[in-house]
C-alpha positions as CSV (number, residue, x, y, z in Angstrom):
1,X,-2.1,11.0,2.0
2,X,-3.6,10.4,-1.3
3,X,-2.4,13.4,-2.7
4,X,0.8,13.1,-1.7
5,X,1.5,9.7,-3.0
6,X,0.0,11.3,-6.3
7,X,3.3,14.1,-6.1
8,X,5.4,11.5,-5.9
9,X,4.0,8.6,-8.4
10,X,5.9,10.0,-11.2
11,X,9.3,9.2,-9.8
12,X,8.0,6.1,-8.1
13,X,6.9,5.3,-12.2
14,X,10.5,6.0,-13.6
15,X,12.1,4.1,-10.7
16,X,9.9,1.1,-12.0
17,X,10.7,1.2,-15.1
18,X,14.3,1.9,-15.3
19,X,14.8,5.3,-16.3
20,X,17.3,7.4,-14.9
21,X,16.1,10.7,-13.4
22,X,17.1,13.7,-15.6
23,X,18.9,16.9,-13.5
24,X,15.5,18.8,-14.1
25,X,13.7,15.5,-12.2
26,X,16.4,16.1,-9.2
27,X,15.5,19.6,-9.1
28,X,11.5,18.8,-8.5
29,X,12.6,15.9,-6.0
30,X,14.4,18.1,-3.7
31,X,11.9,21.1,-4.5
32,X,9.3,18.8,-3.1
33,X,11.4,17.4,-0.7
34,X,12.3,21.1,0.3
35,X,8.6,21.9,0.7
36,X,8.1,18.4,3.1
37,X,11.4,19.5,5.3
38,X,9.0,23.1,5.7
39,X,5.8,21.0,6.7
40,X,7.8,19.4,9.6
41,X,9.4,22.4,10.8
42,X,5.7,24.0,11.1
43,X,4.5,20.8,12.9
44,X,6.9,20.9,15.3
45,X,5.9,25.1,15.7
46,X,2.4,24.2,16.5
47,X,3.3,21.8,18.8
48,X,5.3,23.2,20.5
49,X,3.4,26.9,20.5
50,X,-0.8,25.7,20.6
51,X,-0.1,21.9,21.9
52,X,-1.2,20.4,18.1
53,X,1.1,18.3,16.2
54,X,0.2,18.1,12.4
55,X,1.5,14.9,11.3
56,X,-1.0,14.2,8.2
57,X,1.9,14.8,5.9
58,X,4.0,12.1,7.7
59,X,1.9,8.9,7.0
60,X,2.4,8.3,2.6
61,X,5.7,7.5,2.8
62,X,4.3,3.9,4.2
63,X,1.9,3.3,1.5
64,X,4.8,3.7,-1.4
65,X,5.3,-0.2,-0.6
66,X,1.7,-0.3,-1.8
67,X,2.4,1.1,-5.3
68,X,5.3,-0.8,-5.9
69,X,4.4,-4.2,-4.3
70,X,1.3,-3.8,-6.8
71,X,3.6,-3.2,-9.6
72,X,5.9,-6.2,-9.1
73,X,2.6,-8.3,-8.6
74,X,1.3,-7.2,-11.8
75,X,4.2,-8.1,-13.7
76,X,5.2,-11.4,-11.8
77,X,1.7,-13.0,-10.3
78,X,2.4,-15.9,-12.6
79,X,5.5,-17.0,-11.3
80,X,3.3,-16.9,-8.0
81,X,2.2,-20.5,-7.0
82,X,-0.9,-20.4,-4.7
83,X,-4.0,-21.8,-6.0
84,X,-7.1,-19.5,-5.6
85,X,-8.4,-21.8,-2.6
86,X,-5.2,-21.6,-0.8
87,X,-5.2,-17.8,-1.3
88,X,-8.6,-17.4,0.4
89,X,-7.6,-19.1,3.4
90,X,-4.7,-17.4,3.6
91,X,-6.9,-14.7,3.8
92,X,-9.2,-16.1,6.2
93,X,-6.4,-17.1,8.6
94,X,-4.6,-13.9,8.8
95,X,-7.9,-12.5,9.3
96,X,-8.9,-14.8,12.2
97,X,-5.3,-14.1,13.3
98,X,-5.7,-10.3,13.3
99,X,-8.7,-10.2,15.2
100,X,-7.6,-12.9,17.9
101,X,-4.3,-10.5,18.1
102,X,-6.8,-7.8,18.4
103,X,-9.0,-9.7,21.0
104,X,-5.9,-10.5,23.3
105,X,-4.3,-6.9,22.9
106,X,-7.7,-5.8,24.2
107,X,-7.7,-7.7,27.4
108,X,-4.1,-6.3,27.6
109,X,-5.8,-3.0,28.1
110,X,-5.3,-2.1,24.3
111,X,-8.4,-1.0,23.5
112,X,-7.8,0.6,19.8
113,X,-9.6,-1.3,17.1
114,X,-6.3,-0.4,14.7
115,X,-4.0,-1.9,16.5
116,X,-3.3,-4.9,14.8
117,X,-5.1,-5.1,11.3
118,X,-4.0,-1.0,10.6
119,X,-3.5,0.3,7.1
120,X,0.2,-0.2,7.6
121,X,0.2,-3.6,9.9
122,X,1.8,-6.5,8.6
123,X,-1.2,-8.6,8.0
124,X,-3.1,-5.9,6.5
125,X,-0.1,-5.8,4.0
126,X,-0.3,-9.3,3.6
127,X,-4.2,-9.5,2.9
128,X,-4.2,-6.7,0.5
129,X,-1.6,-8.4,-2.1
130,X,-3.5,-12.2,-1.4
131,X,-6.6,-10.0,-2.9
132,X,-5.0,-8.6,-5.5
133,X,-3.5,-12.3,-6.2
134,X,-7.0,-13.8,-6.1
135,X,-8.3,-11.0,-8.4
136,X,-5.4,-10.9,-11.2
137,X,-5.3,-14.8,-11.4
138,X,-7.5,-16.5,-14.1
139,X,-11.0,-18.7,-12.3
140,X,-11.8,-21.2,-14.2
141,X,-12.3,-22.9,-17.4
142,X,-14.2,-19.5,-18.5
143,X,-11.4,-17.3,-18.0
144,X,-8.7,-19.2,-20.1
145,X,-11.0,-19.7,-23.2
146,X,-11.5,-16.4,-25.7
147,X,-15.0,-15.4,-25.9
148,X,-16.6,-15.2,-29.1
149,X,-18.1,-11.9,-29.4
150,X,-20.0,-10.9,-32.6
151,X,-20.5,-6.9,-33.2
152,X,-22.7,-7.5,-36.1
């Protein structure tokens, strides 16, 4: 997963920051693209010949919201108005949320410990960009004064 999202984080970058792709950019794209289209065509071969889907290649494309949600928080968490307490219980109630979901699918007869708070659930989404909220944003009196810091 991680290396694919690093194949792609060049175009992702240019999206982000307005530029145009170039014809030589278009030419990689579908190259890569090409090579993805090949990967599927083989999983669906060893499925259907040995009984053994490969489907490793098929999970990034849901972490690209990751990247650019991260991006836009970056450059917009000040226009952003949750205090740092409200953003930790946020995070507390989607948590206690996610595990009573959890709880109840379980007594369904669910019994998979990703089925609600998964890497690409909704409230795993949601937690991850509270955190980086509560990180980015300024605690305190300490963080908005400049230090003094004397390299003598």
């Amino acid at each position: 997963m991680f290396a694919c999202l690093m194949i792609f984080t060049p175009f992702i970058n240019k999206f982000l920051i307005g530029e145009k792709p170039t014809p030589a950019d278009m030419l990689i794209l579908l190259g890569i693209m090409f090579g993805f289209f090949m990967l599927n065509q083989i999983s669906t071969l060893t499925h259907l010949a040995f009984g053994k889907p490969i489907h490793w290649f098929t999970i990034f494309p849901w972490y690209f919201a990751y990247f650019i949600g991260g991006h836009y928080l970056d450059k917009h968490s000040d226009k952003i108005r949750l205090s740092n307490t409200a953003i930790i219980l946020l995070i507390i109630m989607l948590i206690l949320l996610g595990a009573v979901l959890n709880y109840y699918a379980a007594l369904a007869g669910i019994v998979k410990d990703y089925f609600i708070l998964d890497n690409t659930a909704p409230l795993v989404f949601l937690i991850t960009f509270l955190i980086f909220l509560f990180v980015k944003k300024p605690r305190g009196d300490s963080a908005r004064k400049p230090h003094n810091i004397s390299y003598v």
